[in-house]
Biotite code that builds the C-alpha atoms (Angstrom):
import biotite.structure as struc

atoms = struc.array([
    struc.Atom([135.390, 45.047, 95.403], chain_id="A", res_id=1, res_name="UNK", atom_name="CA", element="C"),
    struc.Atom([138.937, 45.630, 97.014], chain_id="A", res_id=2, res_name="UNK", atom_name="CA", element="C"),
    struc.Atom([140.122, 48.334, 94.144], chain_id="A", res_id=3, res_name="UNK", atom_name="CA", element="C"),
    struc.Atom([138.437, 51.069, 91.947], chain_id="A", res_id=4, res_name="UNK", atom_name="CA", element="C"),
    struc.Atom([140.545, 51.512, 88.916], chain_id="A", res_id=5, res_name="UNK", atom_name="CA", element="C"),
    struc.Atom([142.018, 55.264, 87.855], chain_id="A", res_id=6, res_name="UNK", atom_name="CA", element="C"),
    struc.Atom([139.110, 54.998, 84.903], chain_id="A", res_id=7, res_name="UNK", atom_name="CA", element="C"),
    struc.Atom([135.951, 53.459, 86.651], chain_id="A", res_id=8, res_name="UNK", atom_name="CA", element="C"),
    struc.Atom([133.967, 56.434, 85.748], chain_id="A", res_id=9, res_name="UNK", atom_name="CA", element="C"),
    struc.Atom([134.578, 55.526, 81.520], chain_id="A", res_id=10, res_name="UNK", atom_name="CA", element="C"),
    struc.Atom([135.595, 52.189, 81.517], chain_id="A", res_id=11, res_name="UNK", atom_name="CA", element="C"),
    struc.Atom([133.512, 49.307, 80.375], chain_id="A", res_id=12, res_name="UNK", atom_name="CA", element="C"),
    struc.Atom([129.221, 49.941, 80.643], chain_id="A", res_id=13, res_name="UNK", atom_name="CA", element="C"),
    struc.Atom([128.874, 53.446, 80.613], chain_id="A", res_id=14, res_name="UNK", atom_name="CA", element="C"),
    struc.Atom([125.257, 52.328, 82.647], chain_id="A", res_id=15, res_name="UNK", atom_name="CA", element="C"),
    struc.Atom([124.624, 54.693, 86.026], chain_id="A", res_id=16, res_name="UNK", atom_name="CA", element="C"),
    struc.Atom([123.008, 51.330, 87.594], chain_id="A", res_id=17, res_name="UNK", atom_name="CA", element="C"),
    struc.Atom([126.233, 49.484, 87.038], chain_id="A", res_id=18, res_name="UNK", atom_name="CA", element="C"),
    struc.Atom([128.818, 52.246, 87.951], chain_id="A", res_id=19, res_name="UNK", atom_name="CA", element="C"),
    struc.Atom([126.974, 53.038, 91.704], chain_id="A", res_id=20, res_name="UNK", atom_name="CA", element="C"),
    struc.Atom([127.210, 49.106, 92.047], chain_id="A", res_id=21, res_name="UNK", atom_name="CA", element="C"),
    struc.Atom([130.440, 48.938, 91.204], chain_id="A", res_id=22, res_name="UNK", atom_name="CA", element="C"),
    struc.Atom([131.031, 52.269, 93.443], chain_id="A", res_id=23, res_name="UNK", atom_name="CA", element="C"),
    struc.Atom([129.056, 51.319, 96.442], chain_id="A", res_id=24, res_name="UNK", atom_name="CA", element="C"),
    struc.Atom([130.807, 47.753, 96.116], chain_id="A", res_id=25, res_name="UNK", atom_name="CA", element="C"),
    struc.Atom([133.927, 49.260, 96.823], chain_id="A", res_id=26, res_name="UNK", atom_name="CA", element="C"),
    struc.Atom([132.766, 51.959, 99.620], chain_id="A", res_id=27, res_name="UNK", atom_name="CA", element="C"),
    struc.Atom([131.450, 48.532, 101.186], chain_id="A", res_id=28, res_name="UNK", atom_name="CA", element="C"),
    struc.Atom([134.641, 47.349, 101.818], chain_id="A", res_id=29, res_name="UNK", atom_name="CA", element="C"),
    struc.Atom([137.154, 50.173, 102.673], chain_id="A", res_id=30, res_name="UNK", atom_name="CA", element="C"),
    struc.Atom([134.492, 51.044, 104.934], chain_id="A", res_id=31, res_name="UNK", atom_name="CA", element="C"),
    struc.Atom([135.054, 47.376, 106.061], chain_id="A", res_id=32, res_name="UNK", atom_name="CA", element="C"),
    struc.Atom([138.634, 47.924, 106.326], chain_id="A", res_id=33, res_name="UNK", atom_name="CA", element="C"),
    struc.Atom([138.849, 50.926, 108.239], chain_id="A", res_id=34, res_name="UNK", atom_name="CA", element="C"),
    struc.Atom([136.347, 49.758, 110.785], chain_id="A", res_id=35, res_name="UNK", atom_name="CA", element="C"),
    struc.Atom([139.511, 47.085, 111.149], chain_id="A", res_id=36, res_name="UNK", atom_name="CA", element="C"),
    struc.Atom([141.610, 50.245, 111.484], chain_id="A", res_id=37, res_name="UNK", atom_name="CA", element="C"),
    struc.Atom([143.402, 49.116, 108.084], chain_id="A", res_id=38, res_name="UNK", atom_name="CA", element="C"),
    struc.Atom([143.666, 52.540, 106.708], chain_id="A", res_id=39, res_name="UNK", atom_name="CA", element="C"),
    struc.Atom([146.444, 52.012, 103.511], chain_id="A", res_id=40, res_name="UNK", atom_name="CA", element="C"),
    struc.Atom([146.324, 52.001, 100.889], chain_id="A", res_id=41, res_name="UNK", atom_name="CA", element="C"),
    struc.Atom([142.377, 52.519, 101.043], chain_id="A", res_id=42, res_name="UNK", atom_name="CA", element="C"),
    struc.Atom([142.970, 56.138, 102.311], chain_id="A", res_id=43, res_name="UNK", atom_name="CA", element="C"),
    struc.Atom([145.325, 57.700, 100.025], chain_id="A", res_id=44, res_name="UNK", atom_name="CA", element="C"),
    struc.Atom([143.318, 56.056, 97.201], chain_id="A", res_id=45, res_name="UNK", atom_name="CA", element="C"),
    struc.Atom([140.377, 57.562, 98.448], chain_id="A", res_id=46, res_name="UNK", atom_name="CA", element="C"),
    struc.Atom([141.624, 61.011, 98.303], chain_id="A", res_id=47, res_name="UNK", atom_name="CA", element="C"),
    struc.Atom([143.026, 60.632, 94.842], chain_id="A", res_id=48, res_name="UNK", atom_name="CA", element="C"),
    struc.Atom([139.803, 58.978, 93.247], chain_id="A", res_id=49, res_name="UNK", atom_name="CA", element="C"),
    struc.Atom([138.085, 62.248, 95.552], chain_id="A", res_id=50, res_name="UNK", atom_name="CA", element="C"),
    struc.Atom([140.247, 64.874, 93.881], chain_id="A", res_id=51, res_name="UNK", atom_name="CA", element="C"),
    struc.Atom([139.663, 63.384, 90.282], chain_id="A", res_id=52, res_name="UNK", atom_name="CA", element="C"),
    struc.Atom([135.763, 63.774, 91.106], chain_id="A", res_id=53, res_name="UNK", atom_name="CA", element="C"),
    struc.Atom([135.845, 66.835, 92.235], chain_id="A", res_id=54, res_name="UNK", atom_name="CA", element="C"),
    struc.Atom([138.220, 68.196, 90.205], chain_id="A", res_id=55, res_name="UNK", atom_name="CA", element="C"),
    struc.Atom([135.762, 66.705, 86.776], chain_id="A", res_id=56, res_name="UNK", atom_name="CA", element="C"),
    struc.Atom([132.822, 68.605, 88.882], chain_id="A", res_id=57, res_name="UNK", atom_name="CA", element="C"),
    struc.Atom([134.096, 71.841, 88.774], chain_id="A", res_id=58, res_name="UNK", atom_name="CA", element="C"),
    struc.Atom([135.540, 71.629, 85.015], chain_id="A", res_id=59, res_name="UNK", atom_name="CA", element="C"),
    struc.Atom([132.055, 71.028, 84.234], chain_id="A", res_id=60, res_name="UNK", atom_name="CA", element="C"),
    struc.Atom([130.895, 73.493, 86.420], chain_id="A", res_id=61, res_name="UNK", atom_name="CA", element="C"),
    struc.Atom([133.425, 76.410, 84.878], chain_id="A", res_id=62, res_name="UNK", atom_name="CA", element="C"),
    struc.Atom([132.664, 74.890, 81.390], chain_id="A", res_id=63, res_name="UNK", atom_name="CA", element="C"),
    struc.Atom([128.692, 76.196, 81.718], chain_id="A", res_id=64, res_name="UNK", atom_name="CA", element="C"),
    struc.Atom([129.740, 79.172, 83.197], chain_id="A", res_id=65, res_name="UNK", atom_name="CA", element="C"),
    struc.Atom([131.490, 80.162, 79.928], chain_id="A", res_id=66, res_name="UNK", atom_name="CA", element="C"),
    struc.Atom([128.931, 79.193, 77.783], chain_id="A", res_id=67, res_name="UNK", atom_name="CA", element="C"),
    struc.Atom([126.827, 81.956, 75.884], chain_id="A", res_id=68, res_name="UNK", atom_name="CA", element="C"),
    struc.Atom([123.738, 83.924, 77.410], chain_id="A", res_id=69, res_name="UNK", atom_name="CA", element="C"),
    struc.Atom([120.614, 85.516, 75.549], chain_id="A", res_id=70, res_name="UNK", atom_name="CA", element="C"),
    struc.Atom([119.158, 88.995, 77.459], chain_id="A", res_id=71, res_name="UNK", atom_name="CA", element="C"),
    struc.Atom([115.835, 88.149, 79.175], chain_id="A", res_id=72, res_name="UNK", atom_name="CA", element="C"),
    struc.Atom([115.047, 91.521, 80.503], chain_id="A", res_id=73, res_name="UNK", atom_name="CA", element="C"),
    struc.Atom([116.023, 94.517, 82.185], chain_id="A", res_id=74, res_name="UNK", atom_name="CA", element="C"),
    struc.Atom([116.022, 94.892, 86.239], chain_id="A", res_id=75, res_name="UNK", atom_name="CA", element="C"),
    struc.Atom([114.961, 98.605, 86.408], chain_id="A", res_id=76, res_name="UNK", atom_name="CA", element="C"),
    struc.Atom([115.605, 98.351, 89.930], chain_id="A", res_id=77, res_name="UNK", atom_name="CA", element="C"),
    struc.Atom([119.165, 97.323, 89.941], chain_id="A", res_id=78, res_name="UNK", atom_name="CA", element="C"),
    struc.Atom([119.873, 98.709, 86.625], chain_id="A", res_id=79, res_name="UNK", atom_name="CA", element="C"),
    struc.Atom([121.188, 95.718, 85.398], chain_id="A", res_id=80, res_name="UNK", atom_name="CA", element="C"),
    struc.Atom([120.036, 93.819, 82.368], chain_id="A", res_id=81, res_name="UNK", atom_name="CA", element="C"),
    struc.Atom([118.715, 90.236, 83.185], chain_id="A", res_id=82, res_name="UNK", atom_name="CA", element="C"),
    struc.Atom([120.801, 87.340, 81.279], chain_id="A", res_id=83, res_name="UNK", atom_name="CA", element="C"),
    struc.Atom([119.401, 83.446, 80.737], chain_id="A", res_id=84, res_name="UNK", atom_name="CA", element="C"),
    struc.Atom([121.778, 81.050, 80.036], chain_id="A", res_id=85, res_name="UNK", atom_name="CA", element="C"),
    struc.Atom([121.379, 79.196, 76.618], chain_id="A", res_id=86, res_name="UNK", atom_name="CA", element="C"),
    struc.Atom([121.348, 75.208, 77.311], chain_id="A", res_id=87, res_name="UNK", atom_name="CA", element="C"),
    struc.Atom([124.513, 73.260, 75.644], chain_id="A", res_id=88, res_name="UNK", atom_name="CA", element="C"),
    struc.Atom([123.704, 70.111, 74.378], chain_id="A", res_id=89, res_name="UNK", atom_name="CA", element="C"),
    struc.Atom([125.701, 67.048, 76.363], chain_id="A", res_id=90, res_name="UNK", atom_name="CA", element="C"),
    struc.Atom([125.749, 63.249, 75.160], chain_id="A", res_id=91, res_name="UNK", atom_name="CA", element="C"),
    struc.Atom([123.508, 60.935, 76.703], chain_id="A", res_id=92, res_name="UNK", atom_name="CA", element="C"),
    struc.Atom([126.821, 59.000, 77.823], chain_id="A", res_id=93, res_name="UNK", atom_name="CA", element="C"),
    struc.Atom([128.754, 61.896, 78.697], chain_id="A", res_id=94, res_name="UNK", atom_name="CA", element="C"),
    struc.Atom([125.421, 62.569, 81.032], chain_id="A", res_id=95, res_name="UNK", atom_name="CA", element="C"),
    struc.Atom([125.501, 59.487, 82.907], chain_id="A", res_id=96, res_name="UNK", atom_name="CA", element="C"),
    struc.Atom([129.449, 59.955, 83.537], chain_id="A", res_id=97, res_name="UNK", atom_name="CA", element="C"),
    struc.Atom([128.244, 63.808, 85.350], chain_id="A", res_id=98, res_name="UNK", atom_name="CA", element="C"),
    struc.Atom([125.451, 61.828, 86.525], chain_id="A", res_id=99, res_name="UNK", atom_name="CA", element="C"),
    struc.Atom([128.018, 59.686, 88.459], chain_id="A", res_id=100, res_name="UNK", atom_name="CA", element="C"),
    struc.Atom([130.085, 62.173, 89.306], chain_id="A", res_id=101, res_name="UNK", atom_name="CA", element="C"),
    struc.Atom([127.392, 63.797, 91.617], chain_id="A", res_id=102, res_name="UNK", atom_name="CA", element="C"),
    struc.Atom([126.442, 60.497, 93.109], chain_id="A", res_id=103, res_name="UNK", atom_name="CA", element="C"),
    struc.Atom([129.872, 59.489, 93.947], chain_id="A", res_id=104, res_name="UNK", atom_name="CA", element="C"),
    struc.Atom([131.056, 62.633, 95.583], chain_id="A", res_id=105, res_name="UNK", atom_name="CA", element="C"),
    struc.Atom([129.433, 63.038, 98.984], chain_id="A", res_id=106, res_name="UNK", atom_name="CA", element="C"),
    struc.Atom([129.564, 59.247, 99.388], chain_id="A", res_id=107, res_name="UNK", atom_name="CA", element="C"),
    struc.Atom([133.372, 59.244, 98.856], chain_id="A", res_id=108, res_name="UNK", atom_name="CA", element="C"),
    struc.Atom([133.628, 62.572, 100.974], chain_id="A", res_id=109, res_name="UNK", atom_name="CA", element="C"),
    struc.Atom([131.806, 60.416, 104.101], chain_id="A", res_id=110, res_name="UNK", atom_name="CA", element="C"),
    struc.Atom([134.140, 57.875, 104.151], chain_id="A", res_id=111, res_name="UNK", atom_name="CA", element="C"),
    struc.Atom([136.956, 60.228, 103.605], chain_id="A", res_id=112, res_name="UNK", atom_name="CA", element="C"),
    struc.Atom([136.295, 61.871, 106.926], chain_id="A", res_id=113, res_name="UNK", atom_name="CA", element="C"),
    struc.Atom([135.745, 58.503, 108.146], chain_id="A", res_id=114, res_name="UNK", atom_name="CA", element="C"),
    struc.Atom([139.039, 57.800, 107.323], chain_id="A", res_id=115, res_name="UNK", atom_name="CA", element="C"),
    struc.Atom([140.813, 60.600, 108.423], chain_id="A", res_id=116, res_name="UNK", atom_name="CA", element="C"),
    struc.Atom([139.074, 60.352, 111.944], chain_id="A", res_id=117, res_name="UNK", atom_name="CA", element="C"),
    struc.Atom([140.517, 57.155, 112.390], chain_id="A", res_id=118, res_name="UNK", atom_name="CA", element="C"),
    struc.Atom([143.972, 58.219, 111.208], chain_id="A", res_id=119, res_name="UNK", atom_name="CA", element="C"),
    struc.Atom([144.031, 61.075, 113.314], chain_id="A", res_id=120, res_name="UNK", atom_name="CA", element="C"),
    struc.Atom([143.153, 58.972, 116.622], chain_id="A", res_id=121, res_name="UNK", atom_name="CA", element="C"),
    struc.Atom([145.385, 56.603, 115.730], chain_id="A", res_id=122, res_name="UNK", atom_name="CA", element="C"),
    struc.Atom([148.047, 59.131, 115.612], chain_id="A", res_id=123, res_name="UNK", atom_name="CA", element="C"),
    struc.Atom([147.460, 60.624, 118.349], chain_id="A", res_id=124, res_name="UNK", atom_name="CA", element="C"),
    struc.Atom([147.942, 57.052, 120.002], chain_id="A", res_id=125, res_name="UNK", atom_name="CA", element="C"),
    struc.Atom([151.301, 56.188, 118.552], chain_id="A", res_id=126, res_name="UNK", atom_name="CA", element="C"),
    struc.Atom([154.603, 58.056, 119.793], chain_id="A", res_id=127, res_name="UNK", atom_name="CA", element="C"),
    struc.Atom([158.009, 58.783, 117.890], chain_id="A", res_id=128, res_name="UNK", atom_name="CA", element="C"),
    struc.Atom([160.747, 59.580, 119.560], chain_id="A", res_id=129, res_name="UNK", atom_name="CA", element="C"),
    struc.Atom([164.953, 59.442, 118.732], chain_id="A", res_id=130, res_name="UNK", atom_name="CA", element="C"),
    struc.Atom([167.023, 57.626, 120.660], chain_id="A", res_id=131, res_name="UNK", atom_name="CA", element="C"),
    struc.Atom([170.156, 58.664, 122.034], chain_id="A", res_id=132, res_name="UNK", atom_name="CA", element="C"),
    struc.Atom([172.466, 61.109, 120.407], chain_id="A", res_id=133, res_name="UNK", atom_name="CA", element="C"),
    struc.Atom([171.522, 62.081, 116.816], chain_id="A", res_id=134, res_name="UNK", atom_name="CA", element="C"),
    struc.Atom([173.658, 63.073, 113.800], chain_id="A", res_id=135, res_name="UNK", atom_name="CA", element="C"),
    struc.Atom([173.094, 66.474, 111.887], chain_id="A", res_id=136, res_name="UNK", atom_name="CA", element="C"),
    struc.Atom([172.666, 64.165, 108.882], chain_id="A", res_id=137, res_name="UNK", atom_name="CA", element="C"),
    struc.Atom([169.615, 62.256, 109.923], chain_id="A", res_id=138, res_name="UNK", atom_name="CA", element="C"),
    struc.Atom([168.725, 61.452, 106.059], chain_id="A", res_id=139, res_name="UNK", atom_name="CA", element="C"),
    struc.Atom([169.276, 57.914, 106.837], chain_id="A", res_id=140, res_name="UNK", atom_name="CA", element="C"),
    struc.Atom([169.173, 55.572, 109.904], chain_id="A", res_id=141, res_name="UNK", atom_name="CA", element="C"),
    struc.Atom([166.796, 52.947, 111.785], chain_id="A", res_id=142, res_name="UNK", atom_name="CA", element="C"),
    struc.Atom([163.241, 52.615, 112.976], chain_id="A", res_id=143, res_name="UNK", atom_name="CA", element="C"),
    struc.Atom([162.461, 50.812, 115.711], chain_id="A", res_id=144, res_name="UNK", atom_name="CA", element="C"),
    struc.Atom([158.604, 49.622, 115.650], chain_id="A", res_id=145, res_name="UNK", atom_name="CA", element="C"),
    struc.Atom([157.025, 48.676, 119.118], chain_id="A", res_id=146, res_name="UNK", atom_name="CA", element="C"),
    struc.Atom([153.905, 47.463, 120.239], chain_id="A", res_id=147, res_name="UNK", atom_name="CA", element="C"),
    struc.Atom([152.802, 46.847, 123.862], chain_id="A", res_id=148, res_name="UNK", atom_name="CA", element="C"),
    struc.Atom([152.643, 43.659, 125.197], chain_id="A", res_id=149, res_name="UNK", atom_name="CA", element="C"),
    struc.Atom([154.259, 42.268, 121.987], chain_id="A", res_id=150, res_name="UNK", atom_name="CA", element="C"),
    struc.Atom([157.216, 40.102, 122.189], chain_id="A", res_id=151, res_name="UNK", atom_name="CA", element="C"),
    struc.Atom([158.915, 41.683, 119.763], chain_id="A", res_id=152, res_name="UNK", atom_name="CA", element="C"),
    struc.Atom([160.663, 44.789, 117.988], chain_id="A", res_id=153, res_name="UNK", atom_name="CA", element="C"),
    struc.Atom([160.642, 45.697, 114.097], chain_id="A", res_id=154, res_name="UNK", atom_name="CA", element="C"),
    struc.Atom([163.675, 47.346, 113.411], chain_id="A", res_id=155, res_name="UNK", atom_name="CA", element="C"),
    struc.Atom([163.913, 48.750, 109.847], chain_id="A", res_id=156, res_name="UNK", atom_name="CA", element="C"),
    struc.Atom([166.329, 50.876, 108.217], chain_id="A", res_id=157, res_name="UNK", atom_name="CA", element="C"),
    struc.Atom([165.261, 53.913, 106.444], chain_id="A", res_id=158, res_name="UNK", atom_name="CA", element="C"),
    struc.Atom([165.862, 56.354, 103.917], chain_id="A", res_id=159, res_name="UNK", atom_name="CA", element="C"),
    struc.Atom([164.506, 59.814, 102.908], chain_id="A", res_id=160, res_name="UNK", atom_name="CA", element="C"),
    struc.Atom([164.239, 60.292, 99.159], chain_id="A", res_id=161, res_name="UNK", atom_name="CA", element="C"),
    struc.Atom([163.000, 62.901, 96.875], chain_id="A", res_id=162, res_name="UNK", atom_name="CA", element="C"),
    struc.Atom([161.172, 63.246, 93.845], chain_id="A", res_id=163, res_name="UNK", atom_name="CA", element="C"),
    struc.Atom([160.026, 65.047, 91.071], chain_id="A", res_id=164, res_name="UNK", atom_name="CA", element="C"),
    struc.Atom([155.751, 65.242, 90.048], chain_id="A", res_id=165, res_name="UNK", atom_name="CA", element="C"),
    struc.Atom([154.299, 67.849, 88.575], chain_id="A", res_id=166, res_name="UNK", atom_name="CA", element="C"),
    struc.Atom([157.691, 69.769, 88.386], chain_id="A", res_id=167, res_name="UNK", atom_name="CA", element="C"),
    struc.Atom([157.229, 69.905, 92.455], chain_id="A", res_id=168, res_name="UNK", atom_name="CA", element="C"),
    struc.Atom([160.022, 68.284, 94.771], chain_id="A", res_id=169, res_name="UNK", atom_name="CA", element="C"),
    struc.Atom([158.207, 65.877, 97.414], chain_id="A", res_id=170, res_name="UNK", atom_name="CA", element="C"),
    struc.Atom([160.310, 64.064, 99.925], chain_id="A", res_id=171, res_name="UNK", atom_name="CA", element="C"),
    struc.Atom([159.413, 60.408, 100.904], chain_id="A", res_id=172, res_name="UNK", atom_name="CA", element="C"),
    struc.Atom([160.801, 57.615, 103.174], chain_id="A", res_id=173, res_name="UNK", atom_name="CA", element="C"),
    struc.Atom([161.626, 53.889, 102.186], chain_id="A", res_id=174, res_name="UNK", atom_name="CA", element="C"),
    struc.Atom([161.712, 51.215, 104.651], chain_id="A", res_id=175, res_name="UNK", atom_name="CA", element="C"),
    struc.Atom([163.613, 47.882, 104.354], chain_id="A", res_id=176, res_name="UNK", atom_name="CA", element="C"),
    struc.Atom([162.782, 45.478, 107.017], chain_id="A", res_id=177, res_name="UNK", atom_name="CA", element="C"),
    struc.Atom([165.940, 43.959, 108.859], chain_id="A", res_id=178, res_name="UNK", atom_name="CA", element="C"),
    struc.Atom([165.062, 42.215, 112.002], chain_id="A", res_id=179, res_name="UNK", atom_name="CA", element="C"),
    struc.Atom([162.590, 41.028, 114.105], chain_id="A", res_id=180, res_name="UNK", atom_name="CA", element="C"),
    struc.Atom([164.162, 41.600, 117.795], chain_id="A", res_id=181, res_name="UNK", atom_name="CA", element="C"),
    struc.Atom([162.806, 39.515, 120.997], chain_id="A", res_id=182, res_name="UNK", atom_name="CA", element="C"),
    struc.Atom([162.329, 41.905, 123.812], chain_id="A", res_id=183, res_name="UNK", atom_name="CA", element="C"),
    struc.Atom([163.935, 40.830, 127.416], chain_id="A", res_id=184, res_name="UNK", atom_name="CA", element="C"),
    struc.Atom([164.005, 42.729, 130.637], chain_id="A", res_id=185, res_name="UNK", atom_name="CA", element="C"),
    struc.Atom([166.765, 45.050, 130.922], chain_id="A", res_id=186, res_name="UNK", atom_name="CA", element="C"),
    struc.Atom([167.381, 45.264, 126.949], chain_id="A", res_id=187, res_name="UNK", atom_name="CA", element="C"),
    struc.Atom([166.123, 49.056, 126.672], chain_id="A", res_id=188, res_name="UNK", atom_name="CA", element="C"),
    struc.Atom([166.399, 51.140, 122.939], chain_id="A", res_id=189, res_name="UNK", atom_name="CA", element="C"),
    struc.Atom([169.340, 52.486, 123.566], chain_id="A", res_id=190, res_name="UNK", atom_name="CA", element="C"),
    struc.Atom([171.110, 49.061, 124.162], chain_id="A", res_id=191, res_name="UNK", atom_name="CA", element="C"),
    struc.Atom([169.078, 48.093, 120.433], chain_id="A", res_id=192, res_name="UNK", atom_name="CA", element="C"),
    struc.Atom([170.728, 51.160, 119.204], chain_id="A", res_id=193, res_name="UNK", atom_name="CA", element="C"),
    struc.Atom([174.176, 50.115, 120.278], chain_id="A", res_id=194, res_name="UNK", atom_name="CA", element="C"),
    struc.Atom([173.820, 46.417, 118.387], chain_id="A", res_id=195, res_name="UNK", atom_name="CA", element="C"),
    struc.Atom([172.659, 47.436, 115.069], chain_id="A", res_id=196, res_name="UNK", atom_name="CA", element="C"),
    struc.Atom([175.694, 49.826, 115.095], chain_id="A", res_id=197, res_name="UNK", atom_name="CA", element="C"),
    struc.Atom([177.988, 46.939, 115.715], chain_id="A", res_id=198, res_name="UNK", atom_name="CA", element="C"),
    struc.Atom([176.162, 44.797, 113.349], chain_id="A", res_id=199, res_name="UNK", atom_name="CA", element="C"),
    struc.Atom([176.296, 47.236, 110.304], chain_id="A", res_id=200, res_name="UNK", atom_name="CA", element="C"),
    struc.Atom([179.092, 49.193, 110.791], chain_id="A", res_id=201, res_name="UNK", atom_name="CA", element="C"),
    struc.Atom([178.736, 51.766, 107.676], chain_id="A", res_id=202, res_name="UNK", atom_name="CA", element="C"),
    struc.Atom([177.015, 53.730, 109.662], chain_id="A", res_id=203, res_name="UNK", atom_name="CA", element="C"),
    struc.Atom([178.683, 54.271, 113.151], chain_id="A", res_id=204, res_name="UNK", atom_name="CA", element="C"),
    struc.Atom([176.197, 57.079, 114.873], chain_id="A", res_id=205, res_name="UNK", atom_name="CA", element="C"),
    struc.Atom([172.647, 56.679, 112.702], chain_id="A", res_id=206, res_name="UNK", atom_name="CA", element="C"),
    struc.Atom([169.818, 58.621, 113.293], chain_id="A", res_id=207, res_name="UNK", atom_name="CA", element="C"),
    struc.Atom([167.351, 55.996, 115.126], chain_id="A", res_id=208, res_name="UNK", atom_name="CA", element="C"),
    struc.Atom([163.740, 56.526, 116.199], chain_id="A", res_id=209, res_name="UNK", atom_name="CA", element="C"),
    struc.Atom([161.196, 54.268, 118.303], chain_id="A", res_id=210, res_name="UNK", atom_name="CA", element="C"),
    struc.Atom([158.117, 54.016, 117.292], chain_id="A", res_id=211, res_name="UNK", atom_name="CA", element="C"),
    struc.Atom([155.533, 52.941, 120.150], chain_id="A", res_id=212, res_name="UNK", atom_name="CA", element="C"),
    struc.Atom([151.344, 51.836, 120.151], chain_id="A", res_id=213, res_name="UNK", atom_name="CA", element="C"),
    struc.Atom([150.068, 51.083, 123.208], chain_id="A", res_id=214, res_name="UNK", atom_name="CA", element="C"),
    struc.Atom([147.691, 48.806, 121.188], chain_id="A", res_id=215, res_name="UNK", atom_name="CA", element="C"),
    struc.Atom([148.196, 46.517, 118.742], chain_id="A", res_id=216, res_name="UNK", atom_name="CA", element="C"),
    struc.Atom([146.867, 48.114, 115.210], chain_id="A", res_id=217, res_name="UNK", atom_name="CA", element="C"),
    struc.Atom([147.955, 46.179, 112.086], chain_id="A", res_id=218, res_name="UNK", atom_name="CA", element="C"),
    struc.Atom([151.764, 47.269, 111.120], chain_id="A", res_id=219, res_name="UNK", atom_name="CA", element="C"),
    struc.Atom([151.731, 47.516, 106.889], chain_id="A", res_id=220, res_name="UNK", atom_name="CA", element="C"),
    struc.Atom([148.622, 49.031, 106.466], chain_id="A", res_id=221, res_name="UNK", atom_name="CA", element="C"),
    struc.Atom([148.224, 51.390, 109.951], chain_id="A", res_id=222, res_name="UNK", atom_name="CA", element="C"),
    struc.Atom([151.296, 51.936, 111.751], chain_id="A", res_id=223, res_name="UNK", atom_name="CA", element="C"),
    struc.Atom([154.131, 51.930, 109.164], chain_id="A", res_id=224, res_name="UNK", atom_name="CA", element="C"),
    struc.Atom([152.609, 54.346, 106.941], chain_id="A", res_id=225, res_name="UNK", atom_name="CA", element="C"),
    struc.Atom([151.805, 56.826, 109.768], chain_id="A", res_id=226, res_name="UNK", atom_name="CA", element="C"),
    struc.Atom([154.963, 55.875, 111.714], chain_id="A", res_id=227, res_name="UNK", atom_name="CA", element="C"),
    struc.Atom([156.565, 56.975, 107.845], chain_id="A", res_id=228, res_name="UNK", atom_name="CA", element="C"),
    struc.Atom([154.986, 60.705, 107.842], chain_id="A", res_id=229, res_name="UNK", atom_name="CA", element="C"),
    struc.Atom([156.161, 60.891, 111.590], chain_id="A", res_id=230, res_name="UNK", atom_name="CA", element="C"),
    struc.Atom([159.415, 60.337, 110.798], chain_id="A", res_id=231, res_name="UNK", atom_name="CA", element="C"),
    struc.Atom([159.611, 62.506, 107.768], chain_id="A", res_id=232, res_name="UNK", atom_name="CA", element="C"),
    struc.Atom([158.386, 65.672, 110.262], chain_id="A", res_id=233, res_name="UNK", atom_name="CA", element="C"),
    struc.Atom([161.274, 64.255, 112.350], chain_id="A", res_id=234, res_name="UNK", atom_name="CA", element="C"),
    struc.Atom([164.062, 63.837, 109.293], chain_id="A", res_id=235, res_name="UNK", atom_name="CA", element="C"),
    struc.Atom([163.025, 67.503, 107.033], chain_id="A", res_id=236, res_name="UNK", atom_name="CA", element="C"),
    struc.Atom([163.845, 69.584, 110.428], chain_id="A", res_id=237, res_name="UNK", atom_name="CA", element="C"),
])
């Protein structure tokens, strides 16, 4: 299973049998996919569906705290009378959903870190860097994706938006690929730099960054998304 919908926990069988198939199906194969180093959009998707879990959990968790408690005795020692808490009644159905939940959790939390491992040595692989002179307005320009050995640059041009969720402002980038570049002896970054200005001239000094793997990871799902949060560190200064 490639995807877990927003409502796997309540949609179709409520059966726990089913739902840790259907759960374990799907840890199968983003498990799959980062051993392939193809972290997106498996990761992010992991830490929402994570949240969501957690976030039920601890509802659930505050819910039973609130819930009313009968005196059971007195601690003479401490003082303190002794409380139990009075058991609230919870549909079968409603049961097997918290039954899930605690299933699901530490298995989505271990490939979570397995996730973020690999993003973080990937990372730590990868460089971003500007080239030449930069603009004070660096809201909009190029980026440059290299890989070792490859025969090739990605040039894209981006742009830094932001939006609105939850009444919070979050800035994001948006790529649109241009060109696919050969690479030739003597035809350095800069040089790149200088062509793209003379082939779109609205922007006559743009903000342009190189991205460079020594290795070749896969480019939509690995290095563009990464290369993306680089470049918004690089673009919010």
């Amino acid at each position: 299973m490639k995807n877990l919908s927003d409502n796997w926990l309540t949609e179709g069988l409520l059966d726990f049998e089913y739902k840790k198939y259907v759960l374990l199906a799907y840890l199968r194969h983003v498990s799959t996919e980062f051993f392939d180093n193809k972290l997106y959009p498996h990761l992010s998707d992991l830490i929402k569906h994570y949240s969501q879990l957690t976030r039920l959990k601890n509802e659930r968790e505050h819910w039973e705290a609130q819930f009313p408690k009968s005196v059971k005795g007195v601690d003479w020692n401490q003082l303190q009378l002794i409380y139990e808490k009075l058991e609230a009644s919870t549909p079968s159905e409603l049961e097997e959903v918290y039954n899930m939940v605690e299933f699901a959790i530490p298995r989505m939390r271990e490939n979570l870190e397995r996730g973020k491992e690999a993003y973080e040595s990937i990372e730590s692989q990868i460089e971003l860097r500007p080239i030449g002179l930069h603009p004070v307005y660096k809201g909009e320009g190029y980026l440059v994706l290299g890989v070792d050995k490859h025969p090739f640059w990605e040039v894209y041009r981006y742009q830094s938006t932001v939006f609105t969720q939850a009444k919070e402002k979050y800035r994001g980038i948006h790529l649109t690929f241009l060109d696919r570049v050969r690479k030739r002896v003597g035809r350095t970054l800069e040089q790149l730099k200088l062509e793209l200005v003379r082939t779109y001239r609205e922007m006559p000094n743009p903000a342009t960054f190189g991205l460079a793997s020594p290795l070749p990871f896969p480019i939509e799902p690995t290095l563009l998304p990464i290369g993306k949060r680089l470049l918004m560190k690089q673009v919010a200064v």
